[in-house]
Structure formats: C-alpha cells, structure tokens
C-alpha positions in Angstrom: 110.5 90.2 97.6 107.6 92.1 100.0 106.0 89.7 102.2 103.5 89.7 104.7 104.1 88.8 108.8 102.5 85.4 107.3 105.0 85.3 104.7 102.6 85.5 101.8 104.2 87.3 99.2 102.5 90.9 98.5 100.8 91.2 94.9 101.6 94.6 93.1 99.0 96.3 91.0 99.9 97.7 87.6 100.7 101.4 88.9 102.9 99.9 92.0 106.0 101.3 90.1 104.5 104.5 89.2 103.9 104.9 93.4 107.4 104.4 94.2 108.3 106.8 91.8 105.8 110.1 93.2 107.4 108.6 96.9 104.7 106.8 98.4 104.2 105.1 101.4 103.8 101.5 100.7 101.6 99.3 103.2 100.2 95.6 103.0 96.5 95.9 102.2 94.3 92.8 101.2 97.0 91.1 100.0 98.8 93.7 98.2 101.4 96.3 98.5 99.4 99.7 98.6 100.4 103.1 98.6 98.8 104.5 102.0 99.7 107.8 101.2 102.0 110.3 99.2 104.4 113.2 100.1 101.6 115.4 100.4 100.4 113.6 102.9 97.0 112.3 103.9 95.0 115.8 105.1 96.2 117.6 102.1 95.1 114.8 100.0 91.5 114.5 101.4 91.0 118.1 101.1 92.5 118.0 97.3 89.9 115.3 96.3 87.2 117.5 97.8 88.4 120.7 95.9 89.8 119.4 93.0 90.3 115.9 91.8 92.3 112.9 93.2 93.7 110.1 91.3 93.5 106.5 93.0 94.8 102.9 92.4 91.6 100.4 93.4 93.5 97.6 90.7 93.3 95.3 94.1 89.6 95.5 93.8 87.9 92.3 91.8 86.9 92.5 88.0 84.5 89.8 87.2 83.1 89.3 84.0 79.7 87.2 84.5 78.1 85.9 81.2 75.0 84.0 80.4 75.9 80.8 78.4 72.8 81.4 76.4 74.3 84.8 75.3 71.3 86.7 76.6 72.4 89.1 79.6 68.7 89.1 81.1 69.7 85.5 81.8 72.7 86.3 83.9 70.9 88.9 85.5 67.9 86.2 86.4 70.7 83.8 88.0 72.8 86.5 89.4 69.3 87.6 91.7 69.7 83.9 93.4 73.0 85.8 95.1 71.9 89.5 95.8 68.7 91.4 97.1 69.0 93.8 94.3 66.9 94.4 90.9 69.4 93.2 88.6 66.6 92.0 86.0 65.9 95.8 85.6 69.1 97.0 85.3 69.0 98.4 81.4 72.3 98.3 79.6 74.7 101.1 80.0 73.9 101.6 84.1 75.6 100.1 87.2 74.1 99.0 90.4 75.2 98.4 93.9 74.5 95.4 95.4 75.3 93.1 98.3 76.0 89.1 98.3 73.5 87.8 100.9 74.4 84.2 103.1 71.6 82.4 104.3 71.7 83.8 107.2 70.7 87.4 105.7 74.6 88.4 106.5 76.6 89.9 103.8 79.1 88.4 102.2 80.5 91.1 100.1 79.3 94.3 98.7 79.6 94.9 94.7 79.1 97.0 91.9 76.7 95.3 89.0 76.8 97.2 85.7 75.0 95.9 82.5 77.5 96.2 79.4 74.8 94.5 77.4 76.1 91.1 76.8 77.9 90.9 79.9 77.1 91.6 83.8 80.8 93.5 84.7 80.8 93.1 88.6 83.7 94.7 90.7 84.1 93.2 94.1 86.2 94.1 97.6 90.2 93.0 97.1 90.2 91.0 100.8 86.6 88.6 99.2 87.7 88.4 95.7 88.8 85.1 96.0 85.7 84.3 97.8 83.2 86.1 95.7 84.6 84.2 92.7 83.8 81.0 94.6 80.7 81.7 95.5 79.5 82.5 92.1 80.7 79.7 90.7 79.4 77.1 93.5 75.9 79.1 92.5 76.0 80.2 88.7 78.5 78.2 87.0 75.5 75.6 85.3 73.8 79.1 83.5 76.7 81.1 83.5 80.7 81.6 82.6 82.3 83.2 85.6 85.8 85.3 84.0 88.1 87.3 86.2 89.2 90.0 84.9 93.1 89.5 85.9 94.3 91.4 83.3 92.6 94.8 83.9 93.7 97.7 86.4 91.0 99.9 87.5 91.7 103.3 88.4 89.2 106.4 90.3 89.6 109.9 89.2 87.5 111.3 92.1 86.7 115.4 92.8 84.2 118.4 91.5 87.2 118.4 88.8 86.9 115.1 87.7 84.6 115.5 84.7 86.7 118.7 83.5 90.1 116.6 83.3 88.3 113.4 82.2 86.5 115.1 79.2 90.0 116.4 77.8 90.9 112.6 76.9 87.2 110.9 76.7 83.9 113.1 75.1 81.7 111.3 76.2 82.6 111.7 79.6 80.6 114.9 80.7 77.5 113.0 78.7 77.2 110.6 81.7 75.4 110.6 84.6 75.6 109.2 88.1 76.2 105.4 87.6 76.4 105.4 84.1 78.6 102.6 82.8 80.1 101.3 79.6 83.0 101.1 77.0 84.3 104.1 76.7 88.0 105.8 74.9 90.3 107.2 77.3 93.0 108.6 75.9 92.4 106.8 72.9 92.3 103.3 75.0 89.3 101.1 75.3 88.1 101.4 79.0 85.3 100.4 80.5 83.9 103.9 82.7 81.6 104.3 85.4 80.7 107.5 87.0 80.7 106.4 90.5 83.2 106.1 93.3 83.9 105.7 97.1 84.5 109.2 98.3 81.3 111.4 97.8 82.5 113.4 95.2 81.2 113.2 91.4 84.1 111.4 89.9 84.7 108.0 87.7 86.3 104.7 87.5 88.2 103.2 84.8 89.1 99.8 84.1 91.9 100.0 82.0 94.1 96.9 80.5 97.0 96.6 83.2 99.8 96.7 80.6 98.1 100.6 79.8 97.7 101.4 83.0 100.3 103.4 83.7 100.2 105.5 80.8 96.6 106.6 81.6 97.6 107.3 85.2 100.5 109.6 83.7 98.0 110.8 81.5 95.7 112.4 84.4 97.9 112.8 86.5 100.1 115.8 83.9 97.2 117.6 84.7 97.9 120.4 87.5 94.4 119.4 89.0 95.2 116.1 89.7 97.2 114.4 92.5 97.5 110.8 93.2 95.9 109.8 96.7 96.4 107.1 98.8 94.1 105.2 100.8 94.5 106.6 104.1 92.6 109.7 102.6 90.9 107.2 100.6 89.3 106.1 103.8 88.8 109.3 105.7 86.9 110.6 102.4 84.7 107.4 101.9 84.1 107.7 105.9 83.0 111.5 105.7 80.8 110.5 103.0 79.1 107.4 105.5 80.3 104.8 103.2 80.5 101.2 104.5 83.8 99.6 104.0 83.7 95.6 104.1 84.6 93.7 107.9 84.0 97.0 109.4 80.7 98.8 109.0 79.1 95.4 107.4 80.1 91.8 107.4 78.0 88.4 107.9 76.7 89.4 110.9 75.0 92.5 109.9 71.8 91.9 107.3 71.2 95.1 104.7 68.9 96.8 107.1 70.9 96.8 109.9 73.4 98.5 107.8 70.6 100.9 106.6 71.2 99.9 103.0 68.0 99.2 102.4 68.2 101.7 99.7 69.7 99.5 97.5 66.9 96.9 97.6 64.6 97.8 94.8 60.5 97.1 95.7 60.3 94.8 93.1 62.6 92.3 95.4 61.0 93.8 98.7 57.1 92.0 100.4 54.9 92.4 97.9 57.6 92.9 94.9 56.8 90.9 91.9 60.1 89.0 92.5 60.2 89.5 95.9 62.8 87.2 97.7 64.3 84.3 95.8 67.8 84.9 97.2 70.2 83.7 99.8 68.5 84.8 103.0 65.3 86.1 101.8 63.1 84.9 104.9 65.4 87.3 107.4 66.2 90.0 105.2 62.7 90.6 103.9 61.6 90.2 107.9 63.5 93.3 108.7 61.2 95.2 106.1 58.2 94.1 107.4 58.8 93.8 110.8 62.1 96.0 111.3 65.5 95.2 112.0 66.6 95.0 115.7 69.6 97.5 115.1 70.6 100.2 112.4 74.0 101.6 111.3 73.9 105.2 112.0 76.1 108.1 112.0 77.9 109.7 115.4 79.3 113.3 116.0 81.5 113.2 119.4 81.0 116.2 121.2 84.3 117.1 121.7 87.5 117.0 119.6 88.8 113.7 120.3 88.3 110.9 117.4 86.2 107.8 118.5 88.0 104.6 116.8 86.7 101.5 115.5 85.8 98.7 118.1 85.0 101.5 121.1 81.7 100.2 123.0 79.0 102.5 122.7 76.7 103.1 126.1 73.2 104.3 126.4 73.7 106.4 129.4 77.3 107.8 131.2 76.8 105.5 133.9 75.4 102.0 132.1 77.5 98.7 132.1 76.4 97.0 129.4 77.3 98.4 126.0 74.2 98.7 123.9 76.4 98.6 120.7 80.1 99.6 119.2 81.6 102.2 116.8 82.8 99.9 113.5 84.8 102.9 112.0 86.0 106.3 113.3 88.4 109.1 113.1 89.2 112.8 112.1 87.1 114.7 109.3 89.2 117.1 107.2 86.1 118.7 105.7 84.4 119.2 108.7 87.5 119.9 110.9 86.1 117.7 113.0 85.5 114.0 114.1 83.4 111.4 112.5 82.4 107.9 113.1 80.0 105.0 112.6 78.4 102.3 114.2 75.4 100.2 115.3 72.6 100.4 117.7 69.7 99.6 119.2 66.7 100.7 116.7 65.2 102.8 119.7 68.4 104.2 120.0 69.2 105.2 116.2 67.3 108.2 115.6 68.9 111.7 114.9 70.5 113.0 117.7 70.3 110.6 120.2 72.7 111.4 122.9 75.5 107.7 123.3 78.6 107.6 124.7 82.0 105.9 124.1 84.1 104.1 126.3 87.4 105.7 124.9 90.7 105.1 126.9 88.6 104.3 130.1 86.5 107.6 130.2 82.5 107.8 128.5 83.1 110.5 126.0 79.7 111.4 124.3 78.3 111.4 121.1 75.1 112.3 119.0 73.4 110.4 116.6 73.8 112.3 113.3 72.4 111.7 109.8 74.8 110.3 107.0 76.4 111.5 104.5 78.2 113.9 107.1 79.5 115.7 104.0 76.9 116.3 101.5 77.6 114.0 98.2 78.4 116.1 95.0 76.9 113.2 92.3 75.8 114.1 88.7 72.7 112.4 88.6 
C-alpha cells in the first residue's frame, strides 16, 4: 500500500495502472499517487505538447455536479453567484466559465471551471480543495441546490496544435467547437462530457470519461503516433509558460482576484455599476480594488540571466534595498523559450512592463524584468 510521510494512504486515479505500465515516475500529489513524468522525460514532453499533442491524467481534479432542486439551471446559476464573482446567470448552455470561490475576506478559496450542461452546472475543482470546495457549497447551497460528486468519473486533457486532428478521428463534433465549448459529447463511442479548454496554452480538450472507461479512451489516443502521455512536471512548466495560476502558489486566501490580475474573469455585469454587481462572498473588497485599485498585482518576470528564479525568492526594488517589496510564487526553466520564467507579486507602482526587480537567489540579487503574460503566446480556437 503507497502512503504518504503522514501515513495517509495515496488514492489512485483510474489510468494509475496504465502509468506504471508506459514507466512512469510515480510521486504523491494532493493526495494521490501521480505520474510526475515518463521515460521521455519532462523537456521532451513540454516541447511535444507544444508541437504536437500530450495526453494527461487530471482524474485527481473535483467533478461536481451542482443541480437546482427546482430543476431550472438559471436557478443554480442565481445561488452559485452568492460563492463566485463571475456571471454565471449568463452563462448559456453548452459553454464553460472560469471562476474563482471568494471568502469574505475577498481571498480565494479555489479556482474552478463552471460549464452550463443545461440542466446541470458541471464544476471541476483543484484535487488539494476538493474536499473543501464540496463543503463550502453545501454549507451555502444545499437549501436550493443538490451538491453530487462526481466520484465515479476520470477526466482526462488531450492538450497540443494536434489535439483537434486526433480528437476528431473518434468524436465529429469535436473540430465543431470552440474555445470553452462544453457538453455531452461521444468519444470513441463513450458518452463524455468535452470541454475545449485546458491548463497549458495550447488549443486542446478535456474529457470526463466514466472511470471504469477510462483506460480504454486513454489507449485509444494514446495509439495515435501524435500522442504521448505527459506528466505533471511538464504539466507545470507548460501551464507556467502560459502565466497560469496554479492554486497555494500564484493565488490563495490571501490574494483577492485583482491582485492576481484575474480580473478578466469578472464579467461587468458583477463589477460597480453591473446590474448584479456584488452579492458574493467578499464583494465590498473585491469590488474596492476595481474602483479604487488593488495595492499589488501578479505579474510576469524574465531573469536576465540564465539562472531559474524559484518559488518563495524575495523580490527587491533596487540591488541594494533591505526590505523585500514582494516574492516570486512560482518559477523555473521555459522549454519553449529556452529560457527562464517566473511569477510573482508586487507593488502596483512596481508591476508595469519592464520594470527592472531583483531576486535574492542563493544570497546574491539576480535581476529581473517585469514582462507581460502569457510568455508563450496561447494557441485557443475561439
């Protein structure tokens, strides 16, 4: 049995077999024994997924099924706003949203993907707050709503400027849809539910596939010479090029959705001035920030030199200064760029565009610029 240092046992997803079997390297990850990477090993893999397409196991992540006990999904939608910033209310059938769990404090609790399936919201939360997320909802929802995890579904990403050629050989519909698209589809002549969206910047999809099929529609894509299985240390290093947040790094309670410069994601109607404007778990701060401004921003960072800056460095405002101004929340090596990356927050006056900063690295202030994100330009069908 695979335990933790704790002792916890490790879960195994659906495809954990199917891992052992290409020779992966198995790690604990959010409770679960993940394959970090495969023979190939993690650069080759990144720079697959970028040229071709990459198959990858996300069956840790959450499947929540959130329906209105009144059977109308609008209804869900309307009680499922108390929770997130997000227009969910506007979200027609057939389309996913992302969204973020707020606290009271403005902090977030999770980040999630909303889709409309038209009688149910289908929500896929982060494997390390599922437990939590399901709480929350039902501490919130559960007088209008039924709360369902999905326990019995895997959910696998076929991810890569090749993804909709390999896809559309065993679903039709698939070249049909665009950029978070979302709904029952037939994949390989199993009922799935497919969303063309993912974590790594590339066009691509995600299935959610019934765990005892799961296998058999990994086999499936994977028999195709375009297609190799990828763990998540490329996982990471793609989602990182592409300056996505990953959850207790880049945003947490602590950081509100415009200090994380997602205020993308809020729609105007939710904004000052929106017709539903506010009405969820810390409103007051969050819609503060739009009016007023937030006090620091996520941004992007280019070190100057070769050397990787890692998570938790302190970030300085000058080569000489001794108080850190702000800290880098995730870092390493770009593949695509052949050349290192990183993330992390700032002073507002200190977040525009090349902005020289400098890390406190091994004792020595390395510098860095400011740099605009996605540091690899994102390849979505929209």
């Amino acid at each position: 049995m695979l335990v933790r240092d704790d002792l916890t046992p490790l879960k195994r997803t659906p495809l954990h077999g199917l891992h052992v079997s290409l020779g992966a390297k198995m790690v604990p990850f959010a409770g679960y024994d993940m394959p970090v990477q495969f023979p190939a090993g993690v650069l080759r893999e990144h720079l697959h997924t970028r040229s071709n397409a990459g198959l990858f196991d996300v069956s840790h992540m959450g499947q929540i099924a959130l329906t209105a006990k009144s059977g109308r999904v609008a209804d869900a939608a309307a009680a499922l706003e108390a929770l997130v910033p997000q227009d969910i209310v506007g979200l027609p059938r057939g389309r996913q949203r992302y969204a973020q769990f707020t606290n009271a404090d403005g902090g977030i609790l999770d980040d999630l993907m909303v889709a409309n399936l038209g009688w149910y919201l289908f929500l896929v939360v982060n494997a390390a707050c599922r437990e939590a997320d399901e709480a929350h909802l039902r501490a919130h929802l559960s007088d209008a709503c039924v709360i369902e995890p999905l326990t019995d579904r895997a959910l696998i990403a076929l991810q890569g400027p090749k993804a909709e050629a390999v896809l559309a050989k065993f679903c039709a519909e698939a070249p049909a849809m665009r950029f978070m698209d979302a709904g029952p589809r037939k994949v390989t002549g199993i009922d799935c539910v497919v969303s063309r969206s993912g974590y790594t910047g590339e066009d691509g999809f995600e299935i959610s596939v019934p765990a005892d099929r799961a296998e058999e529609l990994a086999r499936a894509l994977l028999a195709d010479a375009d297609v190799q299985p990828i763990g998540l240390g490329a996982r990471d290093s793609l989602r990182l090029e592409a300056g996505l947040c990953l959850y207790g790094h880049d945003i947490d309670t602590t950081t509100t959705p415009l200090e994380a410069a997602l205020e993308w994601s809020v729609q105007k109607i939710r904004r000052p001035g929106g017709a539903r404007a506010g009405g969820f778990l810390g409103a007051e701060k969050i819609l503060a920030h739009f009016a007023d401004g937030a006090p620091r921003r996520r941004v992007g960072l280019r070190p100057e030199g070769r050397a990787p800056v890692r998570e938790g460095a302190s970030l300085f405002a000058d080569e000489t200064g001794a108080l850190p101004v702000g800290k880098v929340t995730s870092g390493g090596f770009g593949p695509t760029l052949s050349a290192p990356v990183a993330m992390g927050y700032l002073p507002t006056a200190l977040a525009a565009p090349d902005t020289r900063v400098f890390a406190e690295v091994r004792g020595q202030r390395m510098p860095l610029r400011v740099a605009a994100t996605p540091f690899v330009k994102n390849t979505y069908k929209r």
